[in-house]
PQR file of N, CA, C, O and H, with PARSE charges and radii, in Angstrom:
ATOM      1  N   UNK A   1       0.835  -1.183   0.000 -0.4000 1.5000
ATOM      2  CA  UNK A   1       0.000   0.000   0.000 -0.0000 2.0000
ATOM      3  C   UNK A   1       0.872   1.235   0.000  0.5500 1.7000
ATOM      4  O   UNK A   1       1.968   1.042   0.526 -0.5500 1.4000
ATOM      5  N   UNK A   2       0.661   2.449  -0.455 -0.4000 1.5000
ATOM      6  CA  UNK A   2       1.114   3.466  -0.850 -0.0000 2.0000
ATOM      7  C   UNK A   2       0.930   3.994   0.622  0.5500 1.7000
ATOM      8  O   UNK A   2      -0.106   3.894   1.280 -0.5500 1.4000
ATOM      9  H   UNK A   2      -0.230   2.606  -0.883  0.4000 1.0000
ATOM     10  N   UNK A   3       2.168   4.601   1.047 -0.4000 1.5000
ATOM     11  CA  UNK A   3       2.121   4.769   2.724 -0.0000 2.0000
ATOM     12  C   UNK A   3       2.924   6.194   2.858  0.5500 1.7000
ATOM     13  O   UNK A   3       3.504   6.502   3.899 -0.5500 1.4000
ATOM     14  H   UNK A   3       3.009   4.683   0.512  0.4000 1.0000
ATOM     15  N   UNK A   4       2.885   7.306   1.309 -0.4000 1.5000
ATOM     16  CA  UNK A   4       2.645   8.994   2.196 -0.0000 2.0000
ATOM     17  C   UNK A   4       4.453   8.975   2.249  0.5500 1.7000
ATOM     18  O   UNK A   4       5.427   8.717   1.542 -0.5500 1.4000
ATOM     19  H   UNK A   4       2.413   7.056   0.463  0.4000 1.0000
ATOM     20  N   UNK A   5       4.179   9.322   3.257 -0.4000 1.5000
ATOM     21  CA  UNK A   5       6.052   9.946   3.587 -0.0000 2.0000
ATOM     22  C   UNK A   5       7.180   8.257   3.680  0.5500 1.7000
ATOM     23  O   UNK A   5       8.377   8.313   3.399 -0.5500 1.4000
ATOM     24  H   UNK A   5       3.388   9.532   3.831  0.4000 1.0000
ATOM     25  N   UNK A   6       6.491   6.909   4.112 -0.4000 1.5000
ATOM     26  CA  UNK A   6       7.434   6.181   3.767 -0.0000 2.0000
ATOM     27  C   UNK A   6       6.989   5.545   2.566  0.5500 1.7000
ATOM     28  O   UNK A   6       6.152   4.685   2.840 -0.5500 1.4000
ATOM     29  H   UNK A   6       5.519   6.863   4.341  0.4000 1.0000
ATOM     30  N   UNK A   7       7.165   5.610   1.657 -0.4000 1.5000
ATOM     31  CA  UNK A   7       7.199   5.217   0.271 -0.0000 2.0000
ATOM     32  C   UNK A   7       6.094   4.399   0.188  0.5500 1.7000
ATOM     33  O   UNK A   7       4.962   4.784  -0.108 -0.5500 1.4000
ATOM     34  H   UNK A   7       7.845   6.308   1.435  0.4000 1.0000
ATOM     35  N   UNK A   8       6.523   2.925   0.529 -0.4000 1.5000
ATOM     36  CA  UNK A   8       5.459   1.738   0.178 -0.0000 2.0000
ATOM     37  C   UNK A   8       5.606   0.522   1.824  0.5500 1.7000
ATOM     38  O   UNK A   8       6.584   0.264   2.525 -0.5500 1.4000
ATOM     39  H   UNK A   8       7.442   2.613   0.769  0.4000 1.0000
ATOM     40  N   UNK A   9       4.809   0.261   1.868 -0.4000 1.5000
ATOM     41  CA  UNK A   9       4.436  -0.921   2.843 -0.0000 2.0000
ATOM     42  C   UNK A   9       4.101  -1.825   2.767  0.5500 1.7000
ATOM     43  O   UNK A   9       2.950  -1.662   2.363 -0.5500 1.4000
ATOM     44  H   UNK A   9       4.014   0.471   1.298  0.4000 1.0000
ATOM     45  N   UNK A  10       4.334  -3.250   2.911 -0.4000 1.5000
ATOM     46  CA  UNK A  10       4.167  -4.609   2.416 -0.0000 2.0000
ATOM     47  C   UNK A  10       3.128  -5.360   3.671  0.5500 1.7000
ATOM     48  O   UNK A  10       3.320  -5.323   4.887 -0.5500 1.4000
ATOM     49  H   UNK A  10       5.269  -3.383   3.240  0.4000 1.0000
ATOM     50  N   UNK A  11       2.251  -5.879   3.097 -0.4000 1.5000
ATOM     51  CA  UNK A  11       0.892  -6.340   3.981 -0.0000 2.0000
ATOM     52  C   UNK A  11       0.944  -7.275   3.957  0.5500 1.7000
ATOM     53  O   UNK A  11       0.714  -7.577   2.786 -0.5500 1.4000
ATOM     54  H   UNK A  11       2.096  -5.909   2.109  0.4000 1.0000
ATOM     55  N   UNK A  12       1.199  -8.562   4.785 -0.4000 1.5000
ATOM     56  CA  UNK A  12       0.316  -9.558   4.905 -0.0000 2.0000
ATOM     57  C   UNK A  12      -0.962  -9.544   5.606  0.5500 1.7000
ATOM     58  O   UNK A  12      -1.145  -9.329   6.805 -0.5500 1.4000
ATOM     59  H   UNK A  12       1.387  -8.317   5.737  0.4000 1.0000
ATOM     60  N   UNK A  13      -2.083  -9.880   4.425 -0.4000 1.5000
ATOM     61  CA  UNK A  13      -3.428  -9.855   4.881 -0.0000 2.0000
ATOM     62  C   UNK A  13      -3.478 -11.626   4.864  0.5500 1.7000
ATOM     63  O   UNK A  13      -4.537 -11.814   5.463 -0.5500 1.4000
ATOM     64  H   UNK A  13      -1.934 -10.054   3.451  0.4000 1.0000
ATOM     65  N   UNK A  14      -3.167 -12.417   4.666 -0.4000 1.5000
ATOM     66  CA  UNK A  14      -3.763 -13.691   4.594 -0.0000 2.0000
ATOM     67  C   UNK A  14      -4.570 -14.013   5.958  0.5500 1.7000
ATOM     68  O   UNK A  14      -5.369 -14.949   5.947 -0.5500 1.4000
ATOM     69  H   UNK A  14      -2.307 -12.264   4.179  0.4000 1.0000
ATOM     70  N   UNK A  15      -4.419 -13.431   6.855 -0.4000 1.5000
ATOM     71  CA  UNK A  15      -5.436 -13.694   8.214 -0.0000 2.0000
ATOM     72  C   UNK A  15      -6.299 -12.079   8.093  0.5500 1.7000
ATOM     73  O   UNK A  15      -5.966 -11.393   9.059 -0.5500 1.4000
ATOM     74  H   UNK A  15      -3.770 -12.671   6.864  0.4000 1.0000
ATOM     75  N   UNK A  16      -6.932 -11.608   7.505 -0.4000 1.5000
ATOM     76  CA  UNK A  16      -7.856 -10.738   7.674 -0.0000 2.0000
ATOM     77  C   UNK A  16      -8.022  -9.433   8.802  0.5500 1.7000
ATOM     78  O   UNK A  16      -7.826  -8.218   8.837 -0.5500 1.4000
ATOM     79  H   UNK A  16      -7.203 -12.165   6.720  0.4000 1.0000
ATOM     80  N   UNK A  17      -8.532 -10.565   9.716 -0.4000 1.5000
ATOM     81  CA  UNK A  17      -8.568  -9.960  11.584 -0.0000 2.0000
ATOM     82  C   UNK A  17      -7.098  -9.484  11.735  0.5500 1.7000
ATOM     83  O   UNK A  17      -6.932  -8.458  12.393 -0.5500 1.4000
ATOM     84  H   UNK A  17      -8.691 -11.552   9.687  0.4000 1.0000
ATOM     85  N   UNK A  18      -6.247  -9.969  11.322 -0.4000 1.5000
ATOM     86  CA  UNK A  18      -4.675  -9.767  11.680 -0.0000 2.0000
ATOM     87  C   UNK A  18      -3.332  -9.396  11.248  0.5500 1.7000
ATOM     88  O   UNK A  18      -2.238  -9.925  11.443 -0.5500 1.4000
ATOM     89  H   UNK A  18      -6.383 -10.803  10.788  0.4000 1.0000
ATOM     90  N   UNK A  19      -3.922  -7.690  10.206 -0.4000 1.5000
ATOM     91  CA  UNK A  19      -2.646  -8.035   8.677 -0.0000 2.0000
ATOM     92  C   UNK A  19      -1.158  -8.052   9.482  0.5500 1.7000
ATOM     93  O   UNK A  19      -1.283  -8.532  10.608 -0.5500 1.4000
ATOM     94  H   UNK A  19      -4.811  -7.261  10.047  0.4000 1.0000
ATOM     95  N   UNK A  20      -0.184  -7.758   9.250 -0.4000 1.5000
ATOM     96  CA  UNK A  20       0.935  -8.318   9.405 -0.0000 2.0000
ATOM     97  C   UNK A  20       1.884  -7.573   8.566  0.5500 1.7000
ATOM     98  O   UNK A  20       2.116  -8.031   7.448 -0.5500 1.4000
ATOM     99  H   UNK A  20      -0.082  -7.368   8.335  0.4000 1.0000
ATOM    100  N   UNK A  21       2.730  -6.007   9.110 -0.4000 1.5000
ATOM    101  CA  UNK A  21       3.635  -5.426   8.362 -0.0000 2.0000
ATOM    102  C   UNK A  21       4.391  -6.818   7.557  0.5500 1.7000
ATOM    103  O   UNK A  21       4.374  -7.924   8.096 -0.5500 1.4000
ATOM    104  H   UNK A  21       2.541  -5.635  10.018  0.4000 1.0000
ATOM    105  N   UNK A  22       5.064  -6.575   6.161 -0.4000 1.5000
ATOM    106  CA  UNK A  22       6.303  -7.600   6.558 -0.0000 2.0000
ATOM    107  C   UNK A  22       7.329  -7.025   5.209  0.5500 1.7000
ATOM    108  O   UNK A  22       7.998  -7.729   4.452 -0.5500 1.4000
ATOM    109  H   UNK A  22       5.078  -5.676   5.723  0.4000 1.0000
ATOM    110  N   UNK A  23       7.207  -5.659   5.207 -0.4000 1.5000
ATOM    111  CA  UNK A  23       8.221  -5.331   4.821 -0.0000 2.0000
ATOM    112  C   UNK A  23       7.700  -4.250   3.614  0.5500 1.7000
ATOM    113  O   UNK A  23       6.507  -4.042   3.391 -0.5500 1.4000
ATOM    114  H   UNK A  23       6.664  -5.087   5.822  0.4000 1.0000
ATOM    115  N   UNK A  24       8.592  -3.731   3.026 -0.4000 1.5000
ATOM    116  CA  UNK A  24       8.970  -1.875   2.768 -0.0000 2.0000
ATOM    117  C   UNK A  24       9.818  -1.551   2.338  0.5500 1.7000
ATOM    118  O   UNK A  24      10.899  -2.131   2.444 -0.5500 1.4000
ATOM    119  H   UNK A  24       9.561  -3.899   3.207  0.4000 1.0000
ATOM    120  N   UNK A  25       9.579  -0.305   1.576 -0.4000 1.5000
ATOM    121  CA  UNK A  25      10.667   0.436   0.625 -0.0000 2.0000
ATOM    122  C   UNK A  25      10.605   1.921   1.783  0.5500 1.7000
ATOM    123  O   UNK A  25       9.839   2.194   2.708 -0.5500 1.4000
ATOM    124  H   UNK A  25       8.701   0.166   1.489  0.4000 1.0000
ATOM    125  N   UNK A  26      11.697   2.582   1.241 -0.4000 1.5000
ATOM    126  CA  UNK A  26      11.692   3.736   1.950 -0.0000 2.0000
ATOM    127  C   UNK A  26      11.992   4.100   3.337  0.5500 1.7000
ATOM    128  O   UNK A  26      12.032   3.294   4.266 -0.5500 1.4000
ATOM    129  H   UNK A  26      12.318   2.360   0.490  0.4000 1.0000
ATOM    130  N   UNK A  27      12.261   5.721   3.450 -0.4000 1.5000
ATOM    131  CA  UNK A  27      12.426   5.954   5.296 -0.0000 2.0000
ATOM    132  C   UNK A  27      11.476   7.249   5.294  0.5500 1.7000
ATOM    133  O   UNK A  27      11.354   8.008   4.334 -0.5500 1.4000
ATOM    134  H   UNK A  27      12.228   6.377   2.695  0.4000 1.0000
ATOM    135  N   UNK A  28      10.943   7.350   6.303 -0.4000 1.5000
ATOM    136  CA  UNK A  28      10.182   8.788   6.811 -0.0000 2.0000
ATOM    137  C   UNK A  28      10.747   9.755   6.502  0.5500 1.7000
ATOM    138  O   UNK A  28      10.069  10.711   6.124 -0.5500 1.4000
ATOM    139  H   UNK A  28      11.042   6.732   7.083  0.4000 1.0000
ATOM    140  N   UNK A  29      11.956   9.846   6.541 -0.4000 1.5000
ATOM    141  CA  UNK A  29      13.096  11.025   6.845 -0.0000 2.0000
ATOM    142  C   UNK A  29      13.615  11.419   5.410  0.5500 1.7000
ATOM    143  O   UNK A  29      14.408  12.356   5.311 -0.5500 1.4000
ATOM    144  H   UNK A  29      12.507   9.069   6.849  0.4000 1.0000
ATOM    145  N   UNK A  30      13.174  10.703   4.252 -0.4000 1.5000
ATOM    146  CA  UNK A  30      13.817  10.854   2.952 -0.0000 2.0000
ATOM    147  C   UNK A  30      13.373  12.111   2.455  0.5500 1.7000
ATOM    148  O   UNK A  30      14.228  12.625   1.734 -0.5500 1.4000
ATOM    149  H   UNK A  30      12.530   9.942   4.333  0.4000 1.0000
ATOM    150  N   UNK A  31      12.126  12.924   2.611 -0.4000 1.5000
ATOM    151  CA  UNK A  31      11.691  13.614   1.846 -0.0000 2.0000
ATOM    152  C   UNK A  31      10.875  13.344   0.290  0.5500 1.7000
ATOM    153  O   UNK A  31      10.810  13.993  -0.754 -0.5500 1.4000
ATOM    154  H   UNK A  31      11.432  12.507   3.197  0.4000 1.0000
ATOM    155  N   UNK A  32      10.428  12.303   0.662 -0.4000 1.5000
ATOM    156  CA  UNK A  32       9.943  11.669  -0.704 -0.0000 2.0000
ATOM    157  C   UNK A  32       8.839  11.259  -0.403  0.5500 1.7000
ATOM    158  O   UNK A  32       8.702  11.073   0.807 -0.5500 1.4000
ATOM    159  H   UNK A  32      10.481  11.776   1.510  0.4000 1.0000
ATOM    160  N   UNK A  33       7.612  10.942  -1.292 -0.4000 1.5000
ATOM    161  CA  UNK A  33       5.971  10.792  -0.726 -0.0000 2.0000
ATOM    162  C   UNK A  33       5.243  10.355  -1.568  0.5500 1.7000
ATOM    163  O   UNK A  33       4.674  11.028  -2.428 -0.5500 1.4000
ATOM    164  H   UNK A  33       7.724  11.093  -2.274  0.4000 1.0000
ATOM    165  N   UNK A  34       5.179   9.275  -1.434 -0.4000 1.5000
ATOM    166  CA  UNK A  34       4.011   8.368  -2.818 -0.0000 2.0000
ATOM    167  C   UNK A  34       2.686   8.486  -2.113  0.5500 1.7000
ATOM    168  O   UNK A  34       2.168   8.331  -1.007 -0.5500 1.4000
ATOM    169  H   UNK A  34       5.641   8.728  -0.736  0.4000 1.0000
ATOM    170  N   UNK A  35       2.274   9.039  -4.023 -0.4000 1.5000
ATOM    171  CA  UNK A  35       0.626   9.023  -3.565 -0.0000 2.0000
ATOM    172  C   UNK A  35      -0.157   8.159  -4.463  0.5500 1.7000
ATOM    173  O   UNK A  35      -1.373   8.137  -4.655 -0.5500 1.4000
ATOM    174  H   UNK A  35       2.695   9.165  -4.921  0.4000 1.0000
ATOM    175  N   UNK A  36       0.828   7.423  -4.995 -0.4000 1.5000
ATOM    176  CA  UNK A  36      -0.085   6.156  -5.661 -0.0000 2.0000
ATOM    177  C   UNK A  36       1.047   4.778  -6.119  0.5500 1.7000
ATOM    178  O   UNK A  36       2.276   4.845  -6.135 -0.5500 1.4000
ATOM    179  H   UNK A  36       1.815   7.441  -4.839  0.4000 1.0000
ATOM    180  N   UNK A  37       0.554   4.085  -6.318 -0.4000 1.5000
ATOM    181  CA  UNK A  37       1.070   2.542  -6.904 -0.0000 2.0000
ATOM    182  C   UNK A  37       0.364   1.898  -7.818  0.5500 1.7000
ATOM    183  O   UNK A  37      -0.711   2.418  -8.117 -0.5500 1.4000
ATOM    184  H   UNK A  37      -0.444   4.031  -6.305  0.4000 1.0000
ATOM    185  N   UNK A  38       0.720   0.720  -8.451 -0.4000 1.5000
ATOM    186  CA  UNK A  38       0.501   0.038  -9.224 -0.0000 2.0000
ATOM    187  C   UNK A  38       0.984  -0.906  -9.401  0.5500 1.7000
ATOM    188  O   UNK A  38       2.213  -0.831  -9.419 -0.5500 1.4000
ATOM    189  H   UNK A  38       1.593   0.297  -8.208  0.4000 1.0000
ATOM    190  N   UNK A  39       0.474  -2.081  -9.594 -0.4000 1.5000
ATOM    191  CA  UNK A  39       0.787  -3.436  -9.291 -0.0000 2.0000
ATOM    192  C   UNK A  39       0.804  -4.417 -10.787  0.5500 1.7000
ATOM    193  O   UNK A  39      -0.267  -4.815 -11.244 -0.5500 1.4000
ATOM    194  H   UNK A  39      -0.524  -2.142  -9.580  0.4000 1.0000
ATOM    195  N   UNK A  40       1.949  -4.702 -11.380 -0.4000 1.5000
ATOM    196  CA  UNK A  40       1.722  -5.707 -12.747 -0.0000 2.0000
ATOM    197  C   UNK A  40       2.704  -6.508 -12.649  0.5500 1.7000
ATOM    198  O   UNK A  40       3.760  -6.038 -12.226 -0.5500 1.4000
ATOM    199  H   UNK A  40       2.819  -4.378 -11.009  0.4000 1.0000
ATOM    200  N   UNK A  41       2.643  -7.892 -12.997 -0.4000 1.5000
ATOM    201  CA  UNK A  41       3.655  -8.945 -12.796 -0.0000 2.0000
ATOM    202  C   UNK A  41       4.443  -9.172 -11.825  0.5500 1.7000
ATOM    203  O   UNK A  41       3.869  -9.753 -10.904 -0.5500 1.4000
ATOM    204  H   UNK A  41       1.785  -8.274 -13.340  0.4000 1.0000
ATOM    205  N   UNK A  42       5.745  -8.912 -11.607 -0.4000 1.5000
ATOM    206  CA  UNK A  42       6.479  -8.651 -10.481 -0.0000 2.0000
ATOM    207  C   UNK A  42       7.379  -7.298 -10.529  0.5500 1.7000
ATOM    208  O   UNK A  42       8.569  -7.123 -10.268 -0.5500 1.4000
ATOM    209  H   UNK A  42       6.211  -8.440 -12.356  0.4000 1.0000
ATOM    210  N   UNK A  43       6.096  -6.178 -11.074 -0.4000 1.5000
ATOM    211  CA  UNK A  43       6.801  -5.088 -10.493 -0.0000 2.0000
ATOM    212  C   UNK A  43       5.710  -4.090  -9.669  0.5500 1.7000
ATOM    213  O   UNK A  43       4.576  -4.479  -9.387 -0.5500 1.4000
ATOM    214  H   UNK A  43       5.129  -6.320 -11.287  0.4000 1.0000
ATOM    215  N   UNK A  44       5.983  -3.368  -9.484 -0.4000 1.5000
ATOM    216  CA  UNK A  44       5.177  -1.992  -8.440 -0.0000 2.0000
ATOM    217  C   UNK A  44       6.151  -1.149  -8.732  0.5500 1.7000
ATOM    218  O   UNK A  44       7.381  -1.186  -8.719 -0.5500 1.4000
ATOM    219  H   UNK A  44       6.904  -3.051  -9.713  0.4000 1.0000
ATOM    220  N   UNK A  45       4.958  -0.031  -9.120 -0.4000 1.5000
ATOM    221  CA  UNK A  45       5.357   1.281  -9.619 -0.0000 2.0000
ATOM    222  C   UNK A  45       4.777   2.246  -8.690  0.5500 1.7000
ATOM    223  O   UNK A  45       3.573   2.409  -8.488 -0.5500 1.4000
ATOM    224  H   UNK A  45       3.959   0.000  -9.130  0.4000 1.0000
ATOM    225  N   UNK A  46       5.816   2.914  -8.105 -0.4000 1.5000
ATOM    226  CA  UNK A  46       5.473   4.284  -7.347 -0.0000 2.0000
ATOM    227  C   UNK A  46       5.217   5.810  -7.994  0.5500 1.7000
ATOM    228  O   UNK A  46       5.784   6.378  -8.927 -0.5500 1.4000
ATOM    229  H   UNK A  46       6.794   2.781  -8.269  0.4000 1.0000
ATOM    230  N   UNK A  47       4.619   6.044  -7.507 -0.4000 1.5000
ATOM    231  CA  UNK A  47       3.874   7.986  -8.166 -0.0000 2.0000
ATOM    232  C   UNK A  47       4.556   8.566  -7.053  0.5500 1.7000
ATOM    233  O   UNK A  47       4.548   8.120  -5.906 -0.5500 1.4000
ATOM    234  H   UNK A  47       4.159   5.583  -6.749  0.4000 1.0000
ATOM    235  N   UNK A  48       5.109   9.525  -7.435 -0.4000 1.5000
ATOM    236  CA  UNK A  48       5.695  10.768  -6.617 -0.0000 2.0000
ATOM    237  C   UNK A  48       5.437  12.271  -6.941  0.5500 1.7000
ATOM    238  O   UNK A  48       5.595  12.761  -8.060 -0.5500 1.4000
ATOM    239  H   UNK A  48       5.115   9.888  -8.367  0.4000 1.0000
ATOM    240  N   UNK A  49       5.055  12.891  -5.922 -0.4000 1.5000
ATOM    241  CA  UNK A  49       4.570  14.251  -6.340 -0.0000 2.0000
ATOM    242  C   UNK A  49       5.470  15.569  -5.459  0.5500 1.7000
ATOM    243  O   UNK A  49       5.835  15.467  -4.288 -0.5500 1.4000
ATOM    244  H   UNK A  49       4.926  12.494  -5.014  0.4000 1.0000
ATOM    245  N   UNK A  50       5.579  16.144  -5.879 -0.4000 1.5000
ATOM    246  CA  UNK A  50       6.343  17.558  -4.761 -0.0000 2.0000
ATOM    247  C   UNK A  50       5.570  17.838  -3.972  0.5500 1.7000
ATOM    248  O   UNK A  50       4.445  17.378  -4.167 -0.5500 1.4000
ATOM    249  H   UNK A  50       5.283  16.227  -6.831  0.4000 1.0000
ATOM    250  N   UNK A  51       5.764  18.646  -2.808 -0.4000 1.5000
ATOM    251  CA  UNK A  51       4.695  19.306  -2.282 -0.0000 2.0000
ATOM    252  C   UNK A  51       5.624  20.286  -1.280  0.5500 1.7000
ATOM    253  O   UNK A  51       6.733  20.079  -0.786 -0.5500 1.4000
ATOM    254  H   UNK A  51       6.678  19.019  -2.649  0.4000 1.0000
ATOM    255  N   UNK A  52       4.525  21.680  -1.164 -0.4000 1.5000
ATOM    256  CA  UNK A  52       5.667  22.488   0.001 -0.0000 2.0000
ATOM    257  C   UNK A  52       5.006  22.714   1.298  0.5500 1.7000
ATOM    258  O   UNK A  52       4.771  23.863   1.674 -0.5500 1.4000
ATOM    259  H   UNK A  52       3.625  21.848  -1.566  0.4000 1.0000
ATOM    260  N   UNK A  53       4.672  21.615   2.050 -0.4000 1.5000
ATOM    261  CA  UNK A  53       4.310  21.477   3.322 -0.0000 2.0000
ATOM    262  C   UNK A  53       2.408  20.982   3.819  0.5500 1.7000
ATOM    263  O   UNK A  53       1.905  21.008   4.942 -0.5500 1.4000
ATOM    264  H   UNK A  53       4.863  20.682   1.745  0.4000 1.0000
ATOM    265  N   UNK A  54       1.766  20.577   2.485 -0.4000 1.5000
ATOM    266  CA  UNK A  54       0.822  20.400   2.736 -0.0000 2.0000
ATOM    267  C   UNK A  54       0.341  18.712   2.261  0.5500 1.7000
ATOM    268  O   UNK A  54       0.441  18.726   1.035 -0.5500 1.4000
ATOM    269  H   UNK A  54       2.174  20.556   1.573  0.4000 1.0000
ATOM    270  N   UNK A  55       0.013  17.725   2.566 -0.4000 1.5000
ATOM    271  CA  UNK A  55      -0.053  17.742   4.107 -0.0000 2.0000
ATOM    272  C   UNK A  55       1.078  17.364   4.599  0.5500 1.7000
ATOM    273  O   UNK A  55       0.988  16.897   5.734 -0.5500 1.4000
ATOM    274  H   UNK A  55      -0.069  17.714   3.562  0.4000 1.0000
ATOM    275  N   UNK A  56       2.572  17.417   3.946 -0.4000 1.5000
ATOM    276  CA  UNK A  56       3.994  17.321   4.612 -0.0000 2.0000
ATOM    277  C   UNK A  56       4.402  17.821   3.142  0.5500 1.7000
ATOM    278  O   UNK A  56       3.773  17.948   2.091 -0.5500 1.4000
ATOM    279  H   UNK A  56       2.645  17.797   3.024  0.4000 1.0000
ATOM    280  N   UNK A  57       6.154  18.122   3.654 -0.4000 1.5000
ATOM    281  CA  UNK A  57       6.624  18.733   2.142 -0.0000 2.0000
ATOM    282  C   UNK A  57       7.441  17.000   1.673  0.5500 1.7000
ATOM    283  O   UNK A  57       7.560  16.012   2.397 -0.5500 1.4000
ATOM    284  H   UNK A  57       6.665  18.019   4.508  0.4000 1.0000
ATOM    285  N   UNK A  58       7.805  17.158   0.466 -0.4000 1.5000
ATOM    286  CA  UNK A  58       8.068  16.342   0.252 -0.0000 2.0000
ATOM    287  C   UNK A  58       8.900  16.968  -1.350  0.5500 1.7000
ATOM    288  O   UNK A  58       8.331  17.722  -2.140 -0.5500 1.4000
ATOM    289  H   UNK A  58       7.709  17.961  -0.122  0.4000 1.0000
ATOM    290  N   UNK A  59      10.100  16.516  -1.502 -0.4000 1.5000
ATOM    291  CA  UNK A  59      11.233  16.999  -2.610 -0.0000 2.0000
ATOM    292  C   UNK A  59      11.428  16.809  -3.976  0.5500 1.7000
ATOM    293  O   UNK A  59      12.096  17.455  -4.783 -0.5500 1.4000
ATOM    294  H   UNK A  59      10.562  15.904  -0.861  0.4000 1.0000
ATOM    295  N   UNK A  60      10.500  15.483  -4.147 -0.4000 1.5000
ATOM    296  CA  UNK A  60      11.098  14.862  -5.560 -0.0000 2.0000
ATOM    297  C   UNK A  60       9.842  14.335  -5.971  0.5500 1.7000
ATOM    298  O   UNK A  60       9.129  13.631  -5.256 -0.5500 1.4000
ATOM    299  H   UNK A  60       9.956  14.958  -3.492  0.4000 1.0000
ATOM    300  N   UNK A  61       9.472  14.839  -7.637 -0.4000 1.5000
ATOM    301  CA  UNK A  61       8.311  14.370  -8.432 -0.0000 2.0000
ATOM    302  C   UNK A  61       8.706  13.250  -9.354  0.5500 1.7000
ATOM    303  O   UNK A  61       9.645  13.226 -10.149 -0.5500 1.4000
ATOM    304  H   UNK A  61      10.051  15.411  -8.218  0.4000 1.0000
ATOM    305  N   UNK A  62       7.829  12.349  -9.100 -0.4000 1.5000
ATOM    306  CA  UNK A  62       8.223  11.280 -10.342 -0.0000 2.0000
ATOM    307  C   UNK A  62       8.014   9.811 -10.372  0.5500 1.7000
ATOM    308  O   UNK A  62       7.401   9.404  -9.386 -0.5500 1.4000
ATOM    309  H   UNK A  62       7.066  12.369  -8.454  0.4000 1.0000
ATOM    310  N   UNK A  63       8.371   8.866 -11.271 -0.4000 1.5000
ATOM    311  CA  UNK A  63       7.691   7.651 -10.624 -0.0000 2.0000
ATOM    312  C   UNK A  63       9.156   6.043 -10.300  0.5500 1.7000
ATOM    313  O   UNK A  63      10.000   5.763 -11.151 -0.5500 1.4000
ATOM    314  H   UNK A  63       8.869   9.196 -12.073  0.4000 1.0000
ATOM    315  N   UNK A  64       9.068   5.530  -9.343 -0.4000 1.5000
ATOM    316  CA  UNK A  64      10.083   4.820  -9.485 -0.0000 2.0000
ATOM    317  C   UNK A  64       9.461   3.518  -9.356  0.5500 1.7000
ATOM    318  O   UNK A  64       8.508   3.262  -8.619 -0.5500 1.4000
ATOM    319  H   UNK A  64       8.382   5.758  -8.652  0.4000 1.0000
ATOM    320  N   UNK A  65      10.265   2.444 -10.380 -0.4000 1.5000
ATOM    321  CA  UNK A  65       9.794   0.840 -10.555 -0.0000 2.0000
ATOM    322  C   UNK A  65      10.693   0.289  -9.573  0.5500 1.7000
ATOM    323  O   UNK A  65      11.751   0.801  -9.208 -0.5500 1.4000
ATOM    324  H   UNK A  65      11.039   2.651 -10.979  0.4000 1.0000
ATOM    325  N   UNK A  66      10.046  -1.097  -9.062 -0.4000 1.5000
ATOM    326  CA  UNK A  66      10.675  -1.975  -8.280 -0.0000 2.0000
ATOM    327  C   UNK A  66      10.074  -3.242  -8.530  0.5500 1.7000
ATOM    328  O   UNK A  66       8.855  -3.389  -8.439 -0.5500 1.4000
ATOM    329  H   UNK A  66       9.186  -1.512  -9.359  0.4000 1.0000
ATOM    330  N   UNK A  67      11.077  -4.439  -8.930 -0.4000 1.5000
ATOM    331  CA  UNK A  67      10.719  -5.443  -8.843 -0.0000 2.0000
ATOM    332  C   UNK A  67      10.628  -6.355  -7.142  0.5500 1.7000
ATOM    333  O   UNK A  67      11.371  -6.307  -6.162 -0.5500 1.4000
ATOM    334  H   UNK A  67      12.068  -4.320  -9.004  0.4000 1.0000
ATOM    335  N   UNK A  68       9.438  -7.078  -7.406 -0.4000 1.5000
ATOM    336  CA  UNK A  68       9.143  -7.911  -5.909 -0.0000 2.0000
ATOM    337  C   UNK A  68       9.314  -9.114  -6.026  0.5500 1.7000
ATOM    338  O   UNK A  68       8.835  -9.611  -7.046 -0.5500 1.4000
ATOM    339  H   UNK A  68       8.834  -7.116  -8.202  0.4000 1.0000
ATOM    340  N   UNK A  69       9.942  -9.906  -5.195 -0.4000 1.5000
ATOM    341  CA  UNK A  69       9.670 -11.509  -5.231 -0.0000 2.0000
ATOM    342  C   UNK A  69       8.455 -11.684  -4.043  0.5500 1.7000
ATOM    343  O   UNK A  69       8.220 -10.964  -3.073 -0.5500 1.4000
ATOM    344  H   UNK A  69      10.331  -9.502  -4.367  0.4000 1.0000
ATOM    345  N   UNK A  70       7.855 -12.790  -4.456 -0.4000 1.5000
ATOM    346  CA  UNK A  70       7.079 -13.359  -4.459 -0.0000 2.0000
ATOM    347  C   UNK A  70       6.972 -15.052  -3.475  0.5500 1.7000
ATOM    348  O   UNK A  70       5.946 -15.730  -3.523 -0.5500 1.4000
ATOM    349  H   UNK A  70       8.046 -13.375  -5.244  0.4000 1.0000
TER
END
């Protein structure tokens, strides 16, 4: 899920009642802020937008790919 000031966040939902961080791109502290993703094969694509303090600032516009294993 697209998680704002730390980049991306990795969910285990397989128990519902109980998701389960289990892992992530990114740090709070980077200055960088995805406000969207996208999910095809084994990659995820991040959206990045600038912003100057609303609702945090954030430095760099643009989109970055990452492949996931599975």
């Amino acid at each position: 899920m697209s998680a704002g000031r730390s980049d991306l966040v990795a969910i285990d939902v397989s128990t519902p009642a109980r998701p389960v961080p289990v892992g992530g791109i990114g740090d709070v502290d980077d200055e960088q802020a995805t406000w969207g993703l996208s999910l095809r094969g084994d990659r995820v694509y991040l959206s990045y937008i600038r912003t100057f303090g609303i609702p945090f600032r954030a430095n760099w516009a643009g989109v970055k790919v990452f492949r996931i294993e599975r």
